[in-house]
C-alpha positions as CSV (number, residue, x, y, z in Angstrom):
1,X,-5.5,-13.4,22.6
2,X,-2.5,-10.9,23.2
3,X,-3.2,-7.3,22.0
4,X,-0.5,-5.3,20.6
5,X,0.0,-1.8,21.6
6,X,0.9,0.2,18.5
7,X,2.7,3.2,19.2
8,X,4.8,6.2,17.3
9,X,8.0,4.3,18.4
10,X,6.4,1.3,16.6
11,X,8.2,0.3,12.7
12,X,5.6,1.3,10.9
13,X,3.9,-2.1,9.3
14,X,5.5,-4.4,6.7
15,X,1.7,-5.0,5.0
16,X,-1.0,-2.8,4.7
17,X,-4.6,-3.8,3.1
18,X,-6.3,-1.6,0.6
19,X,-8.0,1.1,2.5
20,X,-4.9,2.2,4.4
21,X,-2.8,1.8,1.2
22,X,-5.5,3.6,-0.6
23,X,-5.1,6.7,2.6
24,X,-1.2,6.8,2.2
25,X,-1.2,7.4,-1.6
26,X,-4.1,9.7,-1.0
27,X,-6.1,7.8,-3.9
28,X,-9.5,6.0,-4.3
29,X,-9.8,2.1,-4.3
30,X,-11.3,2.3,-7.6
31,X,-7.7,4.1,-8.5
32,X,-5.6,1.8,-6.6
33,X,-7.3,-1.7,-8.2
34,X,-6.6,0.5,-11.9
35,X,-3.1,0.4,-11.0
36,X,-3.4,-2.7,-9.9
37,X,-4.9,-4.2,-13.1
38,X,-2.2,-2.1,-15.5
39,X,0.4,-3.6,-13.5
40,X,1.9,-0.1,-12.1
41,X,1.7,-1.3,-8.7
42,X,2.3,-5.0,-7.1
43,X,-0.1,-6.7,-4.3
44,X,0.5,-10.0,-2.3
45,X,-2.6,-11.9,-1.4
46,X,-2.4,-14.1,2.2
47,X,-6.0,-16.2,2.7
48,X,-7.2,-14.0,0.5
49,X,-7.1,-10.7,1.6
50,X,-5.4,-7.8,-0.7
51,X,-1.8,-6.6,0.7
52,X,0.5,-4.5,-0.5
53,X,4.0,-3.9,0.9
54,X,4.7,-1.1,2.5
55,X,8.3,-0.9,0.1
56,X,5.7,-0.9,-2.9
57,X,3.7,1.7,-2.3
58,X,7.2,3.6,-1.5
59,X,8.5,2.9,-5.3
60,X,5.3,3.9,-7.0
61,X,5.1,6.7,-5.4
62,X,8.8,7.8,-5.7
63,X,8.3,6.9,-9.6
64,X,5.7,9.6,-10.1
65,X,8.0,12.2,-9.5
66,X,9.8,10.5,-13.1
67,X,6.9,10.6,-14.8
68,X,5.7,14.5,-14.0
69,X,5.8,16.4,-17.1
């Protein structure tokens, strides 16, 4: 199996599973899958496991600067 050395002059990944989305909003999984289930933020599923694009998690957060009182 090749191993892929990830480095700071790496893109930074397309996907990301729910604990490292959950670290870059700075939110709980319990949070993240309420977002999920009121439709405020979009997930892909690939054999099964939870994704969410990196794009996605970009335009929610960007969107609750809009909704700050």
């Amino acid at each position: 199996m090749t191993k892929y050395l990830i480095s700071e002059a790496s893109p930074p990944a397309l996907l990301y599973r729910i604990p490292v989305a959950c670290h870059l909003l700075g939110i709980k999984q319990t949070k993240l899958m309420d977002l999920m289930k009121r439709g405020e933020i979009r997930s892909v599923k690939i054999d099964g496991a939870t994704l969410f694009r990196r794009e996605e998690l970009e335009r929610f957060a960007a969107g609750l600067e809009e909704r700050a009182p």
